[in-house]
N, C-alpha and C positions, 0 to 999 in steps of 0.2 A: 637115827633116821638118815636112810641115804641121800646122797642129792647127788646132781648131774655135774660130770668135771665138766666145765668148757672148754677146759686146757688143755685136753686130754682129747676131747673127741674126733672123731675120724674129719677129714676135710669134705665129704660132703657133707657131713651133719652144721659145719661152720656154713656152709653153702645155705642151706635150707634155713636157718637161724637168720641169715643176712636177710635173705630175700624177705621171710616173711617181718623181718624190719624195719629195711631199707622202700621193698616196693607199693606198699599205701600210702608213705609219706611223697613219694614222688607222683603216683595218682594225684596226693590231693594238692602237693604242687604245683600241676599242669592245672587245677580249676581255679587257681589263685587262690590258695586259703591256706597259704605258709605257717597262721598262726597254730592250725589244729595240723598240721605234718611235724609240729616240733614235738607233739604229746607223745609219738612213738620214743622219741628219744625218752624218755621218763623210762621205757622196757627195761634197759641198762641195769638200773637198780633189781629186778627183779633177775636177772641174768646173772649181777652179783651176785647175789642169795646162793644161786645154783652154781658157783663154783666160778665165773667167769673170772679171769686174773682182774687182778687192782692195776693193774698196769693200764689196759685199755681205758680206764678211768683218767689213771694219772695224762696218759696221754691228751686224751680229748679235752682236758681241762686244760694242760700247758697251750698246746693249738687256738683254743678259744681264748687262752689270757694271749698268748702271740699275734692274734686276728687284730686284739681288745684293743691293743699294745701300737699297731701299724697305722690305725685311725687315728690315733690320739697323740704319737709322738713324731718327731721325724725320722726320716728313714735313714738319714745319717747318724744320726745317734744310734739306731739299732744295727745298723751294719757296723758300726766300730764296737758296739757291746759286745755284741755275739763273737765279734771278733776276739777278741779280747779274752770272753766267756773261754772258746776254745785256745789262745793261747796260751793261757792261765791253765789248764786243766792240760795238756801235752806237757807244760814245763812241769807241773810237779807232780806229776804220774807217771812215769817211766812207763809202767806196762803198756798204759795207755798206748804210748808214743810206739811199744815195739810191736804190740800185736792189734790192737785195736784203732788206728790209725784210719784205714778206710773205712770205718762206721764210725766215728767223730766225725771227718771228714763230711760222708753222706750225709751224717744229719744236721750238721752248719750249712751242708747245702740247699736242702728241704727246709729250713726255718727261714731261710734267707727268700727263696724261691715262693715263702710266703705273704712275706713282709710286701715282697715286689708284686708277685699276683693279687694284694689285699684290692690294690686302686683298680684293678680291671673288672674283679669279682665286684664290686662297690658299685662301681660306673656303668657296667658291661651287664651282669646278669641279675643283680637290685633292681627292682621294678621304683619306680616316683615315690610312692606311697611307704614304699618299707624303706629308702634313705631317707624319708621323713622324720621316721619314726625313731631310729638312730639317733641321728641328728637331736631330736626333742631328747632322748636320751642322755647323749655327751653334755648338750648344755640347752637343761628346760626353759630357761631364761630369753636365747635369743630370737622367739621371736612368740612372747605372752600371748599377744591377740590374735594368732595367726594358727600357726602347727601346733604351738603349746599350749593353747587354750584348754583342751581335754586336760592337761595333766595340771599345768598351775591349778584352776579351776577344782579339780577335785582336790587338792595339797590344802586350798581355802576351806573348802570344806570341813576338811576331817580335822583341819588343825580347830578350825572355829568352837568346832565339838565339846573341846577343853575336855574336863575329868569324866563328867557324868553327863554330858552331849544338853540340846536344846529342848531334847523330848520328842514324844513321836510325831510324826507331821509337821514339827513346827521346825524344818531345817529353812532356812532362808536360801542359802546356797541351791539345795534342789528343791525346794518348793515352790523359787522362782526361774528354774531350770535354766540356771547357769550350767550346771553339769550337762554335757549329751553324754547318750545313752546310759543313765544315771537309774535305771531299773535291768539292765542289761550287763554288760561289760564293768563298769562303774557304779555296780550296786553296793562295792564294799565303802564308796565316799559316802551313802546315806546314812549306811551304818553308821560311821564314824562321826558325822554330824548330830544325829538324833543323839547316839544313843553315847557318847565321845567314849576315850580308851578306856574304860572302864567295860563299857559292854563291848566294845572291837576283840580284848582280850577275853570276854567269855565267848566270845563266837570263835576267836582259836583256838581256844581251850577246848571245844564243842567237838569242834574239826580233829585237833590233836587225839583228845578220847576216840573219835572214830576210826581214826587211821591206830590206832595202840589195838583198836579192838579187831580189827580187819587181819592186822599183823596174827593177832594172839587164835584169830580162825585159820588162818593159814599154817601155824607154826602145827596145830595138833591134827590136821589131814596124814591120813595115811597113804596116801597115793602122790607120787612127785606132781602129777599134773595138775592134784585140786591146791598143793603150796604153792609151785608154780603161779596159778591163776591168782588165789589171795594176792599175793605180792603184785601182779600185774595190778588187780583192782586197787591196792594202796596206793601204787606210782602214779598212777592215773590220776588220782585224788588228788594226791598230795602236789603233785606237777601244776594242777589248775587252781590249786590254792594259793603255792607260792606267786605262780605266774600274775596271777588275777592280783591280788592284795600289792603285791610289788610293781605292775604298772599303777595301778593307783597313788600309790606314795610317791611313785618317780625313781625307781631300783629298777623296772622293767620295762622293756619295750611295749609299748601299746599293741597288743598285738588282739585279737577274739577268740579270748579265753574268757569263760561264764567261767561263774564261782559258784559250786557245786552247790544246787539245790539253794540257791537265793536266786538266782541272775533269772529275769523272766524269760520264759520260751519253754514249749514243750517238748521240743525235740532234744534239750540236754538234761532235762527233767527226765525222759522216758532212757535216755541213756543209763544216767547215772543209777536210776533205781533195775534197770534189767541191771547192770554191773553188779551191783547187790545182792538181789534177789538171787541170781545166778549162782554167787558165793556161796547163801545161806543152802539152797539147793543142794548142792555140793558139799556141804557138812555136812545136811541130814544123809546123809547116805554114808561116810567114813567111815565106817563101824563095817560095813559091806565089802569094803576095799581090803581091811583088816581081814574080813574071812575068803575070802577069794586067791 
């Protein structure tokens, strides 16, 4: 089955892959809603699929543990590491040293240039709310009754739950709504309370079965554009599950990401099931694409 090189393709087709990437998440940045502009980043995975290098991966991942890295540690420390990083790497790489010199260079530059730009990107174009959110991140702890109320609060919760949870309705934690937004955002703390990790793990396992089977509709599409799409429909899934389950324990930024098909609201209910539906559409037809 063919699939699409990314690495290979002409530079405007790189052009048009960007844009239709890059420019929604920036729309929905300008209306404040950074949390649903990071779902695009979920594409990536389905751009793997299709050939796109592992490199662009490896990158974006180093960048974000660099970002992770300049908040967390001091900046003298990381200017003498990286220093170091590249003096260690010249002394015992010769080639290094003879041909490759100005791109080691450059890129001790660019890491460095990030470490420095992390406090202004922080301070400068971070809105109140989303260095809150961080912050509750780095350390849940410092301040319980205040920014970390959401997330300690639901930690109570689910931890309360024990093996096989309080039962239905009878969570104390959200039945006396300690938790906000504890039918929305924080629907996965209910879970874990009622129903404790016993049933948390069959509702992964529910999710996991789904996204295997999404995969396994995409994989038999005869047309790159309905595997293509499968894949997107998985990333999307899979991105708001990680995301959702992981601010709730305290692994993610709090940010409004629903947990597919639990979190109330119609409008990611009708999302998630046109996503779907769309897919299934798309299969019935396959057989079409084969004769054509």
């Amino acid at each position: 089955m063919s699939s699409i090189n990314l690495r290979y393709q002409d530079w405007r087709d790189q052009l048009v892959l960007a844009a239709i990437t890059l420019l929604p998440p920036l729309l929905i940045v300008a209306s404040n809603e950074s949390g649903q502009a990071l779902v695009f980043g979920a594409l990536l995975l389905a751009y793997f699929r299709e050939g796109m290098s592992p490199l662009i991966l490896l990158l974006l991942a180093a960048a974000g543990s660099i970002l992770l890295l300049a908040l967390l540690v001091p900046k003298v420390w990381l200017f003498a590491s990286f220093t170091l990083i590249l003096a260690v790497v010249l002394g015992l790489n010769r080639r290094v040293m003879r041909h490759h010199l100005p791109l080691a260079v450059g890129v001790w530059l660019v890491v460095i240039g990030m470490v420095v730009g992390v406090d202004f990107f922080y301070n400068k174009v971070l809105q109140p709310h989303q260095r809150q959110r961080i912050e509750i991140l780095i350390n849940p702890s410092a301040d319980p009754l205040g920014k970390g109320w959401n997330v300690t609060q639901s930690k109570i919760a689910i931890g309360s739950g024990g093996l096989l949870g309080k039962g239905f309705l009878q969570g104390t934690q959200t039945k006396f709504d300690f938790v906000p937004e504890q039918s929305t955002d924080f629907i996965f703390c209910t879970v874990g309370e009622e129903f404790g990790w016993l049933g948390s793990l069959v509702i992964l396992g529910l999710y996991l079965t789904l996204l295997w089977r999404i995969v396994y509709v995409a994989e038999r599409q005869k047309s790159v554009f309905g595997r293509t799409y499968g894949y997107c429909v998985a990333s999307v899934l899979f991105f708001h599950v990680t995301v959702n389950v992981g601010m709730t324990i305290g692994l993610a930024p709090v940010v409004g990401i629903p947990l597919p098909f639990f979190s109330y609201g119609g409008s990611s209910l009708w999302s998630f099931t046109i996503l779907l539906f769309s897919l299934l559409a798309i299969d019935a037809y396959r057989k079409q694409d084969l004769v054509r």
